[in-house]
C-alpha positions as CSV (number, residue, x, y, z in Angstrom):
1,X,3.2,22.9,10.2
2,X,5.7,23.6,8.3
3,X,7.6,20.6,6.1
4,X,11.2,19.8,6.0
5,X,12.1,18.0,3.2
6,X,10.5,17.5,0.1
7,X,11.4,14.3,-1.9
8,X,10.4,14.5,-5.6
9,X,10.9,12.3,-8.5
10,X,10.5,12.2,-12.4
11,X,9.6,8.9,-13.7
12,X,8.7,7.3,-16.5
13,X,7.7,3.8,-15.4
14,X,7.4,4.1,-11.8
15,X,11.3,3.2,-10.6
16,X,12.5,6.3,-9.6
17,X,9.0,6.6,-7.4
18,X,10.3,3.5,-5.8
19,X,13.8,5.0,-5.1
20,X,11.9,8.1,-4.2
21,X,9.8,6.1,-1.4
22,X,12.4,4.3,-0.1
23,X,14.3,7.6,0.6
24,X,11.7,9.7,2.0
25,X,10.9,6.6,4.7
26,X,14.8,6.6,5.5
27,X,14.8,10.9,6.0
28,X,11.3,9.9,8.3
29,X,13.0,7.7,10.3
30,X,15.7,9.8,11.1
31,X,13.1,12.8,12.6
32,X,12.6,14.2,9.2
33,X,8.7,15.7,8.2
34,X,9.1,14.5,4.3
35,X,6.4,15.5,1.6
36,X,6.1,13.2,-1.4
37,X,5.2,14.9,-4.7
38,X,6.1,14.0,-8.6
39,X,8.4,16.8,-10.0
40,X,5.2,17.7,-12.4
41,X,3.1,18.2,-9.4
42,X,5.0,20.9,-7.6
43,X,3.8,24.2,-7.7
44,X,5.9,25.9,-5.0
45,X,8.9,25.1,-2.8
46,X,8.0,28.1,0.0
47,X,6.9,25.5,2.8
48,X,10.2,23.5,2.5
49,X,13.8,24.2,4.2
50,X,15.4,21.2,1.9
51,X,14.6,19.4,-1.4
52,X,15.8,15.6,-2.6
53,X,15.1,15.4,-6.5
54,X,15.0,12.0,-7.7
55,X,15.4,11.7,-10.9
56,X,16.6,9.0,-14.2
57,X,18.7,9.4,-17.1
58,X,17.8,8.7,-20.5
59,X,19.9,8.9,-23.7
60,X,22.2,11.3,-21.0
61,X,20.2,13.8,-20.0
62,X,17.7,14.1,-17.0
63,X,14.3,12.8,-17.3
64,X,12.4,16.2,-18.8
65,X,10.2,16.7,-15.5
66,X,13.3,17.4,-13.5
67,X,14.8,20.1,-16.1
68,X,11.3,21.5,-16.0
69,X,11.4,21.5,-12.1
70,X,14.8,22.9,-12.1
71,X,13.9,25.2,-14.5
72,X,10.4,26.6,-13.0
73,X,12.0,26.7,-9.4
74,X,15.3,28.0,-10.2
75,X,15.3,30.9,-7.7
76,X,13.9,28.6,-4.6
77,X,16.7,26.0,-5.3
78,X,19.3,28.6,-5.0
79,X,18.6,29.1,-1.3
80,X,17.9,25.6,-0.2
81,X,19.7,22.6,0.4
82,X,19.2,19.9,-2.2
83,X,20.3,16.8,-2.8
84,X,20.3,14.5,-6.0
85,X,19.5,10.6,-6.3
86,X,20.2,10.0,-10.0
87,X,19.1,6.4,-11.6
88,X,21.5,5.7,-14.2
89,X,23.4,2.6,-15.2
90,X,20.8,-0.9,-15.5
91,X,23.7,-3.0,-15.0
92,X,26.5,-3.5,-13.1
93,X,29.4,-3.0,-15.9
94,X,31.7,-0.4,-14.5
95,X,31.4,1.5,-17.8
96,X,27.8,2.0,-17.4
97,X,28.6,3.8,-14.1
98,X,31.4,6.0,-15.1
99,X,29.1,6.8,-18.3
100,X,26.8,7.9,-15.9
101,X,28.8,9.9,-13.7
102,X,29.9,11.9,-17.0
103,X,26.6,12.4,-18.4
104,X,26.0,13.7,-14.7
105,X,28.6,15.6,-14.9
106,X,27.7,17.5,-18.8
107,X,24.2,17.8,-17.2
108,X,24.7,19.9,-13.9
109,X,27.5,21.9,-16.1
110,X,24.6,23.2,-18.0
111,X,23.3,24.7,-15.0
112,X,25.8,26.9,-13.6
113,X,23.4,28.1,-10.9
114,X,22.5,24.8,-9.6
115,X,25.0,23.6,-6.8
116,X,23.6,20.2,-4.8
117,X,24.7,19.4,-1.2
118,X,24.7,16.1,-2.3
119,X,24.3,13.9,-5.5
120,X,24.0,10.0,-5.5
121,X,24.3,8.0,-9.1
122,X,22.3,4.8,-8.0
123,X,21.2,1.8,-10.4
124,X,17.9,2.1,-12.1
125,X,15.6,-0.7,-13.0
126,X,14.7,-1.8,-17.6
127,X,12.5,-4.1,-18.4
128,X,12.0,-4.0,-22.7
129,X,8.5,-5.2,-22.6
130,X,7.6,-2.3,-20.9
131,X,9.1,0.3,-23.0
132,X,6.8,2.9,-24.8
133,X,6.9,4.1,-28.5
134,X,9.5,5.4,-30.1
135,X,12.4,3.3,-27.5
136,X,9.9,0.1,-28.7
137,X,11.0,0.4,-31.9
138,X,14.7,0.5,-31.2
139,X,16.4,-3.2,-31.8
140,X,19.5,-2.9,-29.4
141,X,17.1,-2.2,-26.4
142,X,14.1,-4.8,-27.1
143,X,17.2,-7.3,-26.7
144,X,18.1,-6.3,-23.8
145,X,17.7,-8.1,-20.6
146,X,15.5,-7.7,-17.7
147,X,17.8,-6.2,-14.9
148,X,17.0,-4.1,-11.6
149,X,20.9,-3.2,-9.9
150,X,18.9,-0.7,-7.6
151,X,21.0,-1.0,-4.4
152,X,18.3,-0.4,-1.4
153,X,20.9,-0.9,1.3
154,X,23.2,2.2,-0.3
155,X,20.2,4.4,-1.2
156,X,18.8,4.0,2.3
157,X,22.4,4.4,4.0
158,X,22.8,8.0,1.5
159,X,19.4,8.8,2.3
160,X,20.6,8.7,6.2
161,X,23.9,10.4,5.3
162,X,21.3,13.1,3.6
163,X,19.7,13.3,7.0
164,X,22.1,14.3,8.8
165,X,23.5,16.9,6.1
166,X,19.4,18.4,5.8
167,X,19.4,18.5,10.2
168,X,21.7,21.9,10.9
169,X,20.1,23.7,8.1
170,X,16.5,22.9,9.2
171,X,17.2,23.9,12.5
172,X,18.1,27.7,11.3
């Protein structure tokens, strides 16, 4: 049988997963067939009729494993729907979130080819003590706080909105 949507995600410390998770369960729920698969993993986009990349910023660009999956399935993306659910801003300051609408914005202009249905900046989740070399090393973010401003009510209600976009092209 043939799968609908495939919901991937690039993480580096397993939040994005989360977000990832949360909106495959939400396109299931609204008579979706969802795969699960990290960006790295994917070899081939042929059994899919729609794609949700989930995906974090960091220092403004995309997390590497979703340029790469952009990158390696360019010509697959450009005939199926896809939707974006960016983790961006670790706290609520609205400058954080336009920041991350603009960074958003520089990154999909790099890829002229690339047009999303739908894209979704959502909060992301820091914890310093968890930070790997070289970001450990960094002053200004081993003194930053603990914070998690992932809303799951919004990322479930887009995921739905996503459902219903995803429905009339999977029933070509």
């Amino acid at each position: 049988m043939e799968t609908d949507v495939l919901v991937t995600y690039a993480t580096r410390m397993g939040s994005t997963k989360e977000v990832a998770r949360a909106v495959a369960e939400t396109l299931r729920e609204n008579g979706l067939s969802v795969e699960v698969q990290q960006a790295s993993a994917v070899c081939s986009l042929n059994e899919y009729g729609a794609v949700v990349l989930a995906a974090a910023l960091y220092m403004g660009r995309l997390h590497k494993d979703a340029r790469q999956f952009l990158a390696a399935h360019r010509s697959a993306l450009m005939n199926l729907p896809v939707a974006l659910f960016i983790l961006g801003p670790v706290s609520s300051a609205e400058k954080d979130w336009t920041g991350a609408q603009e960074q958003v914005k520089k990154e999909l202009a790099k890829l002229p080819w690339f047009t999303p249905v739908d894209q979704q900046i959502v909060g992301g989740k820091f914890d310093p003590a968890k930070l790997g070399f070289p970001f450990n090393l960094i002053p200004a973010l081993m003194k930053m706080p603990v914070s998690d401003v992932r809303d799951w009510t919004a990322i479930r209600n887009h995921a739905k909105d996503i459902a219903g976009r995803f429905q009339p092209a999977l029933q070509r």
